[in-house]
C-alpha positions as CSV (number, residue, x, y, z in Angstrom):
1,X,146.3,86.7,219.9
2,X,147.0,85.2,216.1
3,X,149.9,86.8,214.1
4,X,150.4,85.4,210.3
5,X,153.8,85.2,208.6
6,X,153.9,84.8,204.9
7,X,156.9,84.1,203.0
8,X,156.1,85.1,199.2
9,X,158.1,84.0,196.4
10,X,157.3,84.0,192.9
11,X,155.8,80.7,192.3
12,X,153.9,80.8,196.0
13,X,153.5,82.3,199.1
14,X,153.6,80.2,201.8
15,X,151.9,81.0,205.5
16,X,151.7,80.6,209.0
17,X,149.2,81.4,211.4
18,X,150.2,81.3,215.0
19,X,148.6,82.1,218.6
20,X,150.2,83.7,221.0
21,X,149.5,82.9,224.5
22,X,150.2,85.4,227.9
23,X,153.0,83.8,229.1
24,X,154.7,84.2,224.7
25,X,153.9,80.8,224.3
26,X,153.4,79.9,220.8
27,X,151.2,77.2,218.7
28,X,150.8,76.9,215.3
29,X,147.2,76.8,214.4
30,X,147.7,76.8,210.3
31,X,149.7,76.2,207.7
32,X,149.4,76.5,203.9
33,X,151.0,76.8,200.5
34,X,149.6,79.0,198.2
35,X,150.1,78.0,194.8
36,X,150.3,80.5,191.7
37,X,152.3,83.4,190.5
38,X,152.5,86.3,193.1
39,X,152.2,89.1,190.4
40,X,148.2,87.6,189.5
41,X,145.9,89.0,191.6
42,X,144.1,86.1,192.6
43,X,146.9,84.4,194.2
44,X,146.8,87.7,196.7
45,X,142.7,86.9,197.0
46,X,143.5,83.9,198.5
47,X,146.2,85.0,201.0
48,X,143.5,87.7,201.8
49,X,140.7,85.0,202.1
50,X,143.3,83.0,204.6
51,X,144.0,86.3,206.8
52,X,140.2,87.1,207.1
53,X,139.3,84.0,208.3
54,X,137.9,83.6,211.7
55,X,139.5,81.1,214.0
56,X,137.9,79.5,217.1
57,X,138.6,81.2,220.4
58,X,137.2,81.2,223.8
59,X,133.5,79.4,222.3
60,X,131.3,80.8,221.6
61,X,133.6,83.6,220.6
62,X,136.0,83.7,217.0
63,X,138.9,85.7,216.4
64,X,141.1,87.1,213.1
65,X,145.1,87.1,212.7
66,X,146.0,90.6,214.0
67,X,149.4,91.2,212.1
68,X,150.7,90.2,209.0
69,X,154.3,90.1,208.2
70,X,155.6,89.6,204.6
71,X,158.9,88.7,203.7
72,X,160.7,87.8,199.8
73,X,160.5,89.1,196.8
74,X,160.1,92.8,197.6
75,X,158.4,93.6,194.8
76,X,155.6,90.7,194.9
77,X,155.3,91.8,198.5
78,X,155.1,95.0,198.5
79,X,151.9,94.6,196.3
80,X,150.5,92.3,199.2
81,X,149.4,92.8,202.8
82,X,152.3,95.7,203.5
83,X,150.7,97.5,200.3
84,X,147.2,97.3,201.6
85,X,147.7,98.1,205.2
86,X,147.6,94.8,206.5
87,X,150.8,94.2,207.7
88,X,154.4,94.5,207.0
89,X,157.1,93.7,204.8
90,X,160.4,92.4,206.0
């Protein structure tokens, strides 16, 4: 399983995508800073672009980041993932 964090201030938002394995192992597949201010829209596009890509997994097989969990500025967040039902906002 994949999980994203994203830690949103108001110059950036910064995010991790990690996999999860059975035993709660953890690795961390990505990691990227996303430059721009969090109340333009297109900053959120690219977050969105990140969380909808599809990672390798078992080939031939691909898989998404399941949860998203927001945290910082609460109100640049709560226009992001929480706000569109992708996630949640800490």
């Amino acid at each position: 399983m994949l999980t994203a964090g994203a830690d949103v201030q108001k110059d950036r938002i910064e995010v991790e995508v990690v996999a999860w394995g059975r035993t709660k192992e953890s690795w961390s597949v990505d990691y990227r800073v996303i430059e721009g201010d969090t109340a333009r829209a297109e900053v959120w596009q690219r977050l969105d672009a990140v969380l909808a890509r599809d990672w390798p997994h078992q080939p031939p097989r691909t898989t998404r980041a399941r949860r998203t969990l927001a945290a910082g500025n609460t109100q640049r967040v709560d226009r992001g993932p929480a706000a569109a039902g992708r996630g949640a906002t800490l």
